[in-house]
ZADO-1210 file (C-alpha; in nm, 4 decimals, padded with zeros to 6 digits):
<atoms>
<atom x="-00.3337" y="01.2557" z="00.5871" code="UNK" pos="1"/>
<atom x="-00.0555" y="01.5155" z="00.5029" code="UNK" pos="2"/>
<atom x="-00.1248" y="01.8547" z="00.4096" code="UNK" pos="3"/>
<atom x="-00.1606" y="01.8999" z="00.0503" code="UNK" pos="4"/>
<atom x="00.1137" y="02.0214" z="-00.1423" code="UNK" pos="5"/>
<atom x="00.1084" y="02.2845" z="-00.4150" code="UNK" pos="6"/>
<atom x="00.3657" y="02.2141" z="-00.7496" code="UNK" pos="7"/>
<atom x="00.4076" y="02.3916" z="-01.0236" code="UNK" pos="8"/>
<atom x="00.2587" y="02.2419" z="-01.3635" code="UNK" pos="9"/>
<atom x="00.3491" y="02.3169" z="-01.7119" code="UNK" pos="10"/>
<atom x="00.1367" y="02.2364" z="-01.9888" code="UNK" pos="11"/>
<atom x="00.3031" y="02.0621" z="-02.2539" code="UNK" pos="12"/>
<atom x="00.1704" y="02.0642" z="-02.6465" code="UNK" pos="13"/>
<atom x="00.4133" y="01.7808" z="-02.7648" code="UNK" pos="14"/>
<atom x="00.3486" y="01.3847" z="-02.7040" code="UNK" pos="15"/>
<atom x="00.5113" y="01.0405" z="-02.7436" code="UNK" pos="16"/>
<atom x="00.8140" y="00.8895" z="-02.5891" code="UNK" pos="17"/>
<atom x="01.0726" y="01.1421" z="-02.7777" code="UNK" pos="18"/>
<atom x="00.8799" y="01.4189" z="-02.5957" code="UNK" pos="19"/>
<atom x="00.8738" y="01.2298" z="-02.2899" code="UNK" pos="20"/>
<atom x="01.2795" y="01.1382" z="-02.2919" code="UNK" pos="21"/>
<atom x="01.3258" y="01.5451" z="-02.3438" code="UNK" pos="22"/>
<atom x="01.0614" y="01.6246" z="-02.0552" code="UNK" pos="23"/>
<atom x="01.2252" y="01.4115" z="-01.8231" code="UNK" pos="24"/>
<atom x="01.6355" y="01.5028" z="-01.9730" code="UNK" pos="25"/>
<atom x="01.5258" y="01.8419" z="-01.7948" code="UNK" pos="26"/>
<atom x="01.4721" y="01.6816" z="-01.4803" code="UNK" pos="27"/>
<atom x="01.0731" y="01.6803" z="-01.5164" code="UNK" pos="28"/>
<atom x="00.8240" y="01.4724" z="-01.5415" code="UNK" pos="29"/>
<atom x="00.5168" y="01.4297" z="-01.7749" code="UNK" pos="30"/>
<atom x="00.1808" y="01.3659" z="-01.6188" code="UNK" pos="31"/>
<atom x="-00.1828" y="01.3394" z="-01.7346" code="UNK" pos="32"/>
<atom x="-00.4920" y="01.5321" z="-01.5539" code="UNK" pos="33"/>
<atom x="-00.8555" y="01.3635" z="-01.6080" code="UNK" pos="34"/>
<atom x="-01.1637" y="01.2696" z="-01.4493" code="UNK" pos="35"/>
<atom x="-01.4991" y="01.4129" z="-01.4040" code="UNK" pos="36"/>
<atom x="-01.6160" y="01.4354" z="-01.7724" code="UNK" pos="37"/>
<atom x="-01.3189" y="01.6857" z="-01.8684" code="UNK" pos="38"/>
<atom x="-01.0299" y="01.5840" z="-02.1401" code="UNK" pos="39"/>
<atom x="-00.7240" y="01.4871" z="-02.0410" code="UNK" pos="40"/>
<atom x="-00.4421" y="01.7546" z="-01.9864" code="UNK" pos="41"/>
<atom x="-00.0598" y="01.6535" z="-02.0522" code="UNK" pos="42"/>
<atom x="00.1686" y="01.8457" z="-01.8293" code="UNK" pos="43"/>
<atom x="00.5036" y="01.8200" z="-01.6852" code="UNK" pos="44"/>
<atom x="00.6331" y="01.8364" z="-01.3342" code="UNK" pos="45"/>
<atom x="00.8820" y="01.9226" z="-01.0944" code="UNK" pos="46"/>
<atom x="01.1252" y="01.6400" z="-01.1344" code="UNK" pos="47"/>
<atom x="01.2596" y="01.6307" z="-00.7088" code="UNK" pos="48"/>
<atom x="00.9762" y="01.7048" z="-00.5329" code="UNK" pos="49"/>
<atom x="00.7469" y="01.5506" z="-00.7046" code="UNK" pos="50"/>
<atom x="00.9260" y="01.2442" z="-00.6376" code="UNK" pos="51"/>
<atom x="00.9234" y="01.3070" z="-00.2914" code="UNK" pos="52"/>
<atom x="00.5592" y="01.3342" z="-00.2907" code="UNK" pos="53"/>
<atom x="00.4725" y="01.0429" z="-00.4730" code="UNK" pos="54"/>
<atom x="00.6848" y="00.8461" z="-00.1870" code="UNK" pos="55"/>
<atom x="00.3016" y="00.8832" z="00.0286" code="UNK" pos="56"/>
<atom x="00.0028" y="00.6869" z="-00.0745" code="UNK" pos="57"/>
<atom x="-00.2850" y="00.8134" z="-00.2460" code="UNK" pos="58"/>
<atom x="-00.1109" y="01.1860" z="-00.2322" code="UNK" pos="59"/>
<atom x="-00.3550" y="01.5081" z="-00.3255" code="UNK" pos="60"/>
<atom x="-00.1658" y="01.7970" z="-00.5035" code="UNK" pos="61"/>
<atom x="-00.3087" y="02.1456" z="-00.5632" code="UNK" pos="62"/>
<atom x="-00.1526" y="02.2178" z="-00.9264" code="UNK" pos="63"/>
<atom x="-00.1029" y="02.5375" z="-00.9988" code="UNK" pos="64"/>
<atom x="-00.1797" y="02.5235" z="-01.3689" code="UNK" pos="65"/>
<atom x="-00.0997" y="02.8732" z="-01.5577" code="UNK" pos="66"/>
<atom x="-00.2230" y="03.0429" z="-01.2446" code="UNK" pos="67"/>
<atom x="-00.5444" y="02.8089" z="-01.2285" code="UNK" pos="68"/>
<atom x="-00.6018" y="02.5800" z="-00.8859" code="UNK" pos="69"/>
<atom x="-00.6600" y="02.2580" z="-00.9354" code="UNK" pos="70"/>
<atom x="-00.6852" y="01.9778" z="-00.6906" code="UNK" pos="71"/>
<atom x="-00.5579" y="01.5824" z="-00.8039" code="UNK" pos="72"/>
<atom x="-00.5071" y="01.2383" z="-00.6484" code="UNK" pos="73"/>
<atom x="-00.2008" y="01.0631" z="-00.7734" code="UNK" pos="74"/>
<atom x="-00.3657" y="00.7635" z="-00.9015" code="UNK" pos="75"/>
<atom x="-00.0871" y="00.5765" z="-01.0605" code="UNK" pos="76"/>
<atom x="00.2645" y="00.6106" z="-01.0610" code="UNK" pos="77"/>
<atom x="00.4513" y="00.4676" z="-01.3895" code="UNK" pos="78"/>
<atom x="00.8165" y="00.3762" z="-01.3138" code="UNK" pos="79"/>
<atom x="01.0966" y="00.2589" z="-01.5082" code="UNK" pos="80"/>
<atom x="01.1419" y="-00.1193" z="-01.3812" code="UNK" pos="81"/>
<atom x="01.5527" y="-00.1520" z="-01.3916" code="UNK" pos="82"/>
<atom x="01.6120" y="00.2172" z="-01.3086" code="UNK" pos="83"/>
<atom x="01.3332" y="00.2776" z="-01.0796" code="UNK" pos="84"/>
<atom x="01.2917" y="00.6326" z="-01.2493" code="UNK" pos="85"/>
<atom x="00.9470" y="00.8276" z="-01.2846" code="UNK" pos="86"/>
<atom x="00.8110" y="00.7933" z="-01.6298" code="UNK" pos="87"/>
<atom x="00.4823" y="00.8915" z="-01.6328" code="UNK" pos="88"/>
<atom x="00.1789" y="00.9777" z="-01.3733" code="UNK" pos="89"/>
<atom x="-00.1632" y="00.9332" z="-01.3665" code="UNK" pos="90"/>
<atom x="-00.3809" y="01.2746" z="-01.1503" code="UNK" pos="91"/>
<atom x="-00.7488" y="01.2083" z="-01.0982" code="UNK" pos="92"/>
<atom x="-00.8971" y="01.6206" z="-01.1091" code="UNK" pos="93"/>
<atom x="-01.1089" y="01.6256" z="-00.7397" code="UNK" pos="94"/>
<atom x="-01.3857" y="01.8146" z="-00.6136" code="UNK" pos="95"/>
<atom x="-01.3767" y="01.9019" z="-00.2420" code="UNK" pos="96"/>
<atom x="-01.5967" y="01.7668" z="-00.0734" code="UNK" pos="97"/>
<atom x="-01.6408" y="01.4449" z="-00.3100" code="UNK" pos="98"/>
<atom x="-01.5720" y="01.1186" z="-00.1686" code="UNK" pos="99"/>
<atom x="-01.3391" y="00.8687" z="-00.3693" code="UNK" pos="100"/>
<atom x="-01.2127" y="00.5047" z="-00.3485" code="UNK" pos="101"/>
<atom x="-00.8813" y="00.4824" z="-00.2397" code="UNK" pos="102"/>
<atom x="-00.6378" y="00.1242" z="-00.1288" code="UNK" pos="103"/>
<atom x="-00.5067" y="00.2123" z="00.2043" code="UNK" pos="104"/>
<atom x="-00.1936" y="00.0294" z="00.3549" code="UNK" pos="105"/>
<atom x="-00.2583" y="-00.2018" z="00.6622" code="UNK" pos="106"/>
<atom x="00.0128" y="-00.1373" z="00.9552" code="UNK" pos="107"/>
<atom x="-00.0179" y="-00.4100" z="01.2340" code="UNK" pos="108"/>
<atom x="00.1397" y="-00.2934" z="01.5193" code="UNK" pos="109"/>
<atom x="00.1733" y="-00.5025" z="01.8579" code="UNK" pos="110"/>
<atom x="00.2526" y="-00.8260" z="01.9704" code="UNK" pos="111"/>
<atom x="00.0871" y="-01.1439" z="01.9543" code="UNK" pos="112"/>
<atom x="00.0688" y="-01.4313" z="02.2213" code="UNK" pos="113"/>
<atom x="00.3677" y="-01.5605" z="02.3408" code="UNK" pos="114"/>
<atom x="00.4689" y="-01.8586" z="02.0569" code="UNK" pos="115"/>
<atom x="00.2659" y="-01.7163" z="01.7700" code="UNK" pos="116"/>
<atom x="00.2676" y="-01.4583" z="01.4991" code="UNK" pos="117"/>
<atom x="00.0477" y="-01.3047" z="01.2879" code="UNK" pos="118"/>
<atom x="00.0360" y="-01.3562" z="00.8695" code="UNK" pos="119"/>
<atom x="-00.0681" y="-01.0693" z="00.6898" code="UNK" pos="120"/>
<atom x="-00.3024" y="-01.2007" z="00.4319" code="UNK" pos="121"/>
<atom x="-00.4642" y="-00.8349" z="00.3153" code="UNK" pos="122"/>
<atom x="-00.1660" y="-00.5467" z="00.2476" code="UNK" pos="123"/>
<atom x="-00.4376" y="-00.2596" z="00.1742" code="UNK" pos="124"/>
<atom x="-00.7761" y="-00.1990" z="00.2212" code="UNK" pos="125"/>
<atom x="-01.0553" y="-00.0091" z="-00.0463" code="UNK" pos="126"/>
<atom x="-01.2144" y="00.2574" z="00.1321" code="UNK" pos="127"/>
<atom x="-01.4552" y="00.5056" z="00.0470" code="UNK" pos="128"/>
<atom x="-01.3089" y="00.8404" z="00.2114" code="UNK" pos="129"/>
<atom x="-01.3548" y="01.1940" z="00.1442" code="UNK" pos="130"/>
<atom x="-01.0935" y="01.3092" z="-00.1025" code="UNK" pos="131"/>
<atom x="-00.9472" y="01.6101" z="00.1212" code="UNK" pos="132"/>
<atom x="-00.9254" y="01.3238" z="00.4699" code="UNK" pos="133"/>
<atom x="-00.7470" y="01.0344" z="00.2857" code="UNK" pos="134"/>
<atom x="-00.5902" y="00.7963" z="00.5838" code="UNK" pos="135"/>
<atom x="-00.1936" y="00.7375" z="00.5090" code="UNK" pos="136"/>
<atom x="-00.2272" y="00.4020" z="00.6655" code="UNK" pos="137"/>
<atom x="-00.4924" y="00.1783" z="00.8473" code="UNK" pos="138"/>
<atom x="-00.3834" y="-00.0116" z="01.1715" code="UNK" pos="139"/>
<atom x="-00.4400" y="-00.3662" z="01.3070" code="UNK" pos="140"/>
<atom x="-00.3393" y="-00.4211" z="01.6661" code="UNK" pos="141"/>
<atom x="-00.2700" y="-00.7701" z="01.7702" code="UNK" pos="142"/>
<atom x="-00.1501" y="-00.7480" z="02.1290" code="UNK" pos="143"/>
<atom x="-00.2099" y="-01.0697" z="02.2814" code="UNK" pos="144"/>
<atom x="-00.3849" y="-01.2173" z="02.0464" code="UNK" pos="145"/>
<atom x="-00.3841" y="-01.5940" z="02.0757" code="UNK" pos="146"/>
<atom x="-00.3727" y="-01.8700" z="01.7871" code="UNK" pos="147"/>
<atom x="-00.6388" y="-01.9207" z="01.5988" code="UNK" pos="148"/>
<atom x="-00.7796" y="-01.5679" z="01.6031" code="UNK" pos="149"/>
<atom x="-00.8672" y="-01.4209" z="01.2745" code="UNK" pos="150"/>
<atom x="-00.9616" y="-01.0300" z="01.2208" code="UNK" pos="151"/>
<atom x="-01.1847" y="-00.9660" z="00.9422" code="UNK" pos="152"/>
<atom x="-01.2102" y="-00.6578" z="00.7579" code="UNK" pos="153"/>
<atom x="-01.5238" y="-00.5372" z="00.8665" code="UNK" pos="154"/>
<atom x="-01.3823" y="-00.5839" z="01.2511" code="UNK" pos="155"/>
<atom x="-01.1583" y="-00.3163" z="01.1524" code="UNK" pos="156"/>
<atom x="-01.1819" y="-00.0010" z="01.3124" code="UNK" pos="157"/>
<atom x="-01.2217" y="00.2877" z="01.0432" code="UNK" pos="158"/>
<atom x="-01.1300" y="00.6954" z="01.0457" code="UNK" pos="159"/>
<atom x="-01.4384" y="00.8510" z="01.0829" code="UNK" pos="160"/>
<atom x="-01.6304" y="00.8478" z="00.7973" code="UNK" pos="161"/>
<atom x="-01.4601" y="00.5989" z="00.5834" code="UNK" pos="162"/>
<atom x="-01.6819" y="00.3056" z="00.4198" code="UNK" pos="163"/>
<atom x="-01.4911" y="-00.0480" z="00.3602" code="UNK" pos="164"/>
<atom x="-01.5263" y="-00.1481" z="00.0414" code="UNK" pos="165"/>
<atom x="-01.3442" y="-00.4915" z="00.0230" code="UNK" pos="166"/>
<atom x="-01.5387" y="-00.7577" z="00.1292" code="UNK" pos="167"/>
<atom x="-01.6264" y="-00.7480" z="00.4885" code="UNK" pos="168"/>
<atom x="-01.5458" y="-01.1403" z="00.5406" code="UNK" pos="169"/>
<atom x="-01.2157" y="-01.1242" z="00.4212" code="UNK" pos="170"/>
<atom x="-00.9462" y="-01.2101" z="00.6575" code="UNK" pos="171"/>
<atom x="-00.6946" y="-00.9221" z="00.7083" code="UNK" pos="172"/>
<atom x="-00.4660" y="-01.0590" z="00.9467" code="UNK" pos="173"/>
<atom x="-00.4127" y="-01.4376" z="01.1196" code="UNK" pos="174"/>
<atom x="-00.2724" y="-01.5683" z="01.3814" code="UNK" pos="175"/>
<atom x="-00.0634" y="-01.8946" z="01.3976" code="UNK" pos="176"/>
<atom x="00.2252" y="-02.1238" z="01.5859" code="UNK" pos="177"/>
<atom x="00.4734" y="-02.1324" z="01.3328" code="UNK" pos="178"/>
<atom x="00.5510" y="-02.4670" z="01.2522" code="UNK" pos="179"/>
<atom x="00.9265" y="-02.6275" z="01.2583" code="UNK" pos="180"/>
<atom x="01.1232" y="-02.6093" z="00.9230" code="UNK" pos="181"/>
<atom x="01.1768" y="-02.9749" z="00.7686" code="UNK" pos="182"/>
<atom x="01.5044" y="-02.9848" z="00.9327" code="UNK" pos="183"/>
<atom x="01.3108" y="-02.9505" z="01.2991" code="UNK" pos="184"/>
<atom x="01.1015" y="-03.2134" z="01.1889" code="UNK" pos="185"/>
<atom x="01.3572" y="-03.4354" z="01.0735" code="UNK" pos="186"/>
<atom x="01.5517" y="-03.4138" z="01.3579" code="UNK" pos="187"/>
<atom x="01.2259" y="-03.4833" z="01.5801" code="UNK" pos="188"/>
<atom x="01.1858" y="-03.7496" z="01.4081" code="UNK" pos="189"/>
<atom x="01.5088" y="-03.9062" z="01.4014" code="UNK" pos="190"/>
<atom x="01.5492" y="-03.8388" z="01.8130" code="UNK" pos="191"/>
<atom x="01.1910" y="-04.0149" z="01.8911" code="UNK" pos="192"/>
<atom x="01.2911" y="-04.3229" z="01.6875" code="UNK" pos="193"/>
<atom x="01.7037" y="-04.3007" z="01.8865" code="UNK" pos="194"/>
<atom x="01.4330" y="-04.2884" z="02.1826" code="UNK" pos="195"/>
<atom x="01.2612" y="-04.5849" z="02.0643" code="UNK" pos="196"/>
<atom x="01.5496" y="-04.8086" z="02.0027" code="UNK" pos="197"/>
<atom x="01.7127" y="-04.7255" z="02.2890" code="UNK" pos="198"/>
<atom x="01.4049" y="-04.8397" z="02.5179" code="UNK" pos="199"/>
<atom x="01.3938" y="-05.1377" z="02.2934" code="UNK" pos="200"/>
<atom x="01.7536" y="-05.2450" z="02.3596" code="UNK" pos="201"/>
<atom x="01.6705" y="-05.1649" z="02.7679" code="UNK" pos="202"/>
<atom x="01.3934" y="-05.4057" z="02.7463" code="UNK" pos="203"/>
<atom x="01.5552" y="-05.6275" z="02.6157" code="UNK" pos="204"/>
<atom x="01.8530" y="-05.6959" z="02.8514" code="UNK" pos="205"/>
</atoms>
């Protein structure tokens, strides 16, 4: 997990989208602080690096609130879906030392048996993690793996003291012989029965 990074919050007093378009005309962006029982907080933050930060999974931020700490998880990032601008995020307030459930990314790294590949059928997995050791990715090696091999999520090797929280049987990554497009197969087919004839027409004189 990256270090935690410390911005600079404001808090902000007026709401709706008029607000919001002025917040984010100043090159900001308005946010919402909640969780454990307190009331949610509106502020605004640093438009660039911000942006930057929400580029990482699951990132933890250590606001700096009107001089007050506080620690959040970026829990959902609202985007504009044309512009691909920041509208609007989500921070979950943490306690260190709290666990939380997180989706991590699956990487599979490696190369399969010689012929096959591997089909991705799980991008992320739930895990309960401590909130200050959140993994930026979880990997799946394949080396060598042959067809037919399945890895399940609970196969998975885990950071150290992570929990899986998807289900345990389901299949995270497969491995298969591709099969030929329906061109290759026409084409088979159309050779085997050029084959056929042409022993037919030997046979025959």
């Amino acid at each position: 997990m990256a270090e935690n990074t410390k911005l600079q919050a404001e808090v902000r007093t007026k709401f709706g989208k008029g607000a919001a378009r002025k917040i984010r005309a100043a090159s900001k962006i308005p946010a919402v602080i909640y969780g454990h029982g307190t009331d949610p907080l509106h502020v605004s933050l640093p438009g660039h690096e911000t942006m930057l930060l929400v580029r990482q999974a699951n990132a933890i931020v250590e606001l700096d609130i009107d001089g007050t700490e506080q620690l959040v998880l970026v829990k959902d990032v609202q985007r504009d879906p044309v512009r691909q601008i920041i509208e609007h995020i989500d921070l979950v307030v943490l306690r260190r030392g709290e666990k939380v459930t997180v989706s991590v990314p699956v990487v599979v790294q490696g190369e399969s048996f010689s012929g096959t590949i591997h089909v991705q059928e799980e991008s992320s997995l739930s895990l309960l993690v401590l909130a200050t050791a959140i993994p930026e990715h979880i990997v799946v090696d394949v080396e060598g793996l042959e067809d037919g091999t399945q890895i399940r999520a609970s196969e998975i090797t885990l950071p150290e003291g992570a929990e899986l929280e998807t289900d345990g049987d389901a299949i995270v990554v497969s491995i298969v012989t591709p099969r030929g497009t329906a061109d290759d197969d026409a084409a088979d087919a159309a050779s085997a029965e050029a084959g056929a004839e042409s022993g037919a027409s030997s046979d025959s004189e």
